[in-house]
C-alpha positions, 0 to 999 in steps of 0.5 A, spaced: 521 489 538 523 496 538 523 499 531 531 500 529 532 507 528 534 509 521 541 511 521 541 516 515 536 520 518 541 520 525 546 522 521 543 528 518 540 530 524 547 529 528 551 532 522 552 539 525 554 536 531 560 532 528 568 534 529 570 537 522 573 531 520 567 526 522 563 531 518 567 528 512 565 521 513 559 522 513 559 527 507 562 520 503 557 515 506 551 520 502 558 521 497 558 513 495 554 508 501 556 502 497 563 502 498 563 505 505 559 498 506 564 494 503 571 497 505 575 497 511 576 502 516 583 504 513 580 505 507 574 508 509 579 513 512 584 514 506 578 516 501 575 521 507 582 523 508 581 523 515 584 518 520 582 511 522 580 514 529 575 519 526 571 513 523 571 509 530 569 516 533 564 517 528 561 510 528 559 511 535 557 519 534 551 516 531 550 511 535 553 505 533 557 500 537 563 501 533 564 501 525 562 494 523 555 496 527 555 502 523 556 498 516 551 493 519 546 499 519 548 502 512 547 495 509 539 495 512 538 502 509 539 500 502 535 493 503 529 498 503 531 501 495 537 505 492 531 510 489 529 512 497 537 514 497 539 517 492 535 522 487 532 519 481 531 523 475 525 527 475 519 526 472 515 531 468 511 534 473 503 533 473 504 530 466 506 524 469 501 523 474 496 522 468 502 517 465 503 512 470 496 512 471 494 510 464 500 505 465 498 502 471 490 501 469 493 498 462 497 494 465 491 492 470 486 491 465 489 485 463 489 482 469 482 483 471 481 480 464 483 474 466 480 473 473 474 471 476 470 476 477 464 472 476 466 468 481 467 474 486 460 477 483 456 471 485 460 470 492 457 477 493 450 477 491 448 472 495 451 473 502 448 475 508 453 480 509 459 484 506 465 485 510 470 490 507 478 490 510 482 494 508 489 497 512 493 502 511 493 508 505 490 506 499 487 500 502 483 503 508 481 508 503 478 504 498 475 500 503 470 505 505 470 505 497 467 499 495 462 501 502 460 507 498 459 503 491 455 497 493 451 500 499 447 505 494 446 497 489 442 496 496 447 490 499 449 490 506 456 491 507 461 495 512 467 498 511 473 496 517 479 500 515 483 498 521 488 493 523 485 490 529 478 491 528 478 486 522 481 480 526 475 481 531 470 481 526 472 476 522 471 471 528 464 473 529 462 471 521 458 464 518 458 461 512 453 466 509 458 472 510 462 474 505 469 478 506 473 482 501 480 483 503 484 490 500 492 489 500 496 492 495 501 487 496 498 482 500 503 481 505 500 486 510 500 482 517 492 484 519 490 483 512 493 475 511 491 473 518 483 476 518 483 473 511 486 466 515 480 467 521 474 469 516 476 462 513 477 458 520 469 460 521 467 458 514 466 465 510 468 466 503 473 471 502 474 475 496 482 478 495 484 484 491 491 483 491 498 481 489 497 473 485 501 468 489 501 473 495 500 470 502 493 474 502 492 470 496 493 464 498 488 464 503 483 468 499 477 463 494 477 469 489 483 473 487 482 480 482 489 480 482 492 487 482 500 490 479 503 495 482 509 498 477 512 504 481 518 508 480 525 510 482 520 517 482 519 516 489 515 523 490 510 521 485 503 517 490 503 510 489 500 508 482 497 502 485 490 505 487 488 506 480 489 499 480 485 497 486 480 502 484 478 500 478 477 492 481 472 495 486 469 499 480 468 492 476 466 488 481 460 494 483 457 494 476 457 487 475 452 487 481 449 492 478 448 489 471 445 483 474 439 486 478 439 491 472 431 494 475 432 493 483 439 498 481 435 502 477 430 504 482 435 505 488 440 510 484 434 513 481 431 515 489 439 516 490 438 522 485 432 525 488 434 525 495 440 529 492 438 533 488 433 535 492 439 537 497 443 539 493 440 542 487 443 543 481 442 539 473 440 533 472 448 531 470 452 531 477 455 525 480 451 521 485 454 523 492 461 523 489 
């Protein structure tokens, strides 16, 4: 199925092309895009302050059948959110950044306080592989995250930030495998049905995601994650702080649990890197 087009950005690119009197409905539609989706195309007309024939011409201007059509396609651009529409009152600058994301891992930490973590630590440290999905912004980011945090703890572990390419991997797994899936949502298709396969052949999947989402229903452990955006949509999504700072408790707890073996990895890390790089004693490892 094509992707529908959406209809105010034709709008806005047909604008300049418009009669005068079709450049008014459009100008009401961004005006007041609730009451041309309820009125009647008298009524549309009237507030216009244009004829009944100017709103059918503009309707098939911009690529609609006829009004109903157009009022159809006004209504589907509100179901994503008024905030993608409408401007929200700004924020305050780079202060906000700082604010959300304490929120967000405020919000979160209470989460993770209540998860099994344990259990998702366990699962990890004694399966043969690690298998990381991510799909997406944030996700595929984080899945070469988790690769990075758990690699130089000396696990075998790989990252798959693709769509497709976790299906097939997930088909090729054994019960000793274990696969963590990243959806900040948990509704992204490829995330639920490689979830689904990795379980058909007997893998345990560990997912960071929504609770009661479809990933995590098919998920054996959930770190559960919220994500609180706002009607601020300029501003990145908070959710990533959330996500990241699941990964980051779960790559300590198995650090902590072989403290020596972590020990001695990270120490050789330090001086492979510090013979590269050079430098004091103080900076990251290979952040």
């Amino acid at each position: 199925m094509s992707q529908e087009i959406d209809i105010l950005s034709r709008i806005t690119a047909n604008f300049s092309l418009l009669r005068d009197a079709e450049k008014k409905v459009g100008e009401l539609i961004y005006a007041d895009i609730d009451f041309v989706t309820e009125a009647s195309i008298s009524e549309i007309a009237a507030r216009a302050g244009v004829s009944d024939a100017s709103v059918t011409r503009f309707a098939r201007a911009v690529g609609c059948a006829n009004v109903r059509d157009l009022k159809t396609r006004l209504t589907r651009a509100l179901a994503v959110g008024r905030r993608f529409i409408q401007e929200a009152a700004a924020e305050d600058g780079s202060a906000a950044v700082y604010d959300i994301a304490t929120q967000t891992l405020a919000l979160n930490r209470e989460l993770i306080a209540q998860a099994d973590v344990s259990g998702a630590v366990e699962r990890l440290d004694s399966a043969r592989q690690i298998l990381v999905f991510g799909a997406g912004g944030g996700s595929s980011m984080l899945s070469q995250e988790l690769q990075f945090r758990l690699v130089r703890l000396g696990y075998a572990v790989s990252a798959y930030p693709q769509t497709l390419l976790p299906r097939m991997v997930a088909s090729t797994l054994e019960p000793e495998d274990v696969v963590v899936v990243l959806s900040v949502t948990g509704h992204t298709p490829e995330m639920v049905e490689s979830a689904r396969i990795a379980h058909q052949y007997g893998a345990q999947v560990v997912a960071i995601t929504a609770q009661g989402s479809p990933l995590a229903e098919n998920a054996d452990v959930v770190l559960p994650v919220a994500a609180r955006e706002t009607d601020f949509i300029y501003h990145p999504s908070a959710s990533r702080y959330a996500m990241l700072a699941a990964i980051d408790v779960l790559a300590l707890e198995l650090a902590l649990r072989h403290r020596e073996r972590s020990r001695d990895k990270l120490r050789r890390l330090k001086l492979t890197l510090d013979a590269h790089r050079g430098g004091d004693n103080r900076q990251p490892l290979g952040d």
